[in-house]
Structure formats: C-alpha cells, structure tokens
C-alpha positions in Angstrom: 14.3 -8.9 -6.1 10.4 -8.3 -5.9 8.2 -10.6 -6.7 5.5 -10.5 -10.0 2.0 -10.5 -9.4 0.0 -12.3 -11.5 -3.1 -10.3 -12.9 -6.5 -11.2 -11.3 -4.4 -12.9 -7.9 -4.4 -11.9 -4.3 -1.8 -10.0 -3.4 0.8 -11.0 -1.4 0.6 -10.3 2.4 3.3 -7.7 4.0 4.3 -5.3 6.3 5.7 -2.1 6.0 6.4 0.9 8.7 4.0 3.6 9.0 5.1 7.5 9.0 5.6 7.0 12.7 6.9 3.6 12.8 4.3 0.9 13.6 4.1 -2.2 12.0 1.1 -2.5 9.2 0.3 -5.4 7.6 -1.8 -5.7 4.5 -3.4 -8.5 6.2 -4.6 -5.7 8.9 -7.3 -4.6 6.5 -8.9 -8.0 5.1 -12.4 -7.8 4.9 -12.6 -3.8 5.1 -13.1 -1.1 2.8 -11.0 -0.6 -0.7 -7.5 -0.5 0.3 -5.7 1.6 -2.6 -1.8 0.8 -2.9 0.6 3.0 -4.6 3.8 1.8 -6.0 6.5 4.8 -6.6 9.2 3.7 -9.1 11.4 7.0 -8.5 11.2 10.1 -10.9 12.5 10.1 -13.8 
C-alpha cells in the first residue's frame, strides 16, 4: 500500500528502473535542478 505524502514535506527517497534498467534514486538528484515527477493512475 503506498504511502501519503503530507503537503509541504519532503518527499520520500526511492528508486525506480530506468527505460534501460539502471537503478535511479530520487536521492541522485538532491541539490540539482527541478526534478518534475509524474504519477500515472491508469486510464480510465
């Protein structure tokens, strides 16, 4: 079961497969640019 995110709270670290398999973290990309994160909940 996911976990709620509170509004105005960090966001929880993770790591998910890129399109060709590697490991990314969102961790990877503290301290960079934006990050934008899209959450698909299926079609409808």
């Amino acid at each position: 079961m996911p976990r709620k995110v509170a509004l105005n709270t960090k966001a929880p670290d993770f790591e998910l497969e890129d399109t060709i398999g590697r490991p990314v973290r969102l961790s990877d990309y503290l301290g960079k640019k934006s990050v934008i994160l899209i959450f698909n909940r299926g079609f409808v």
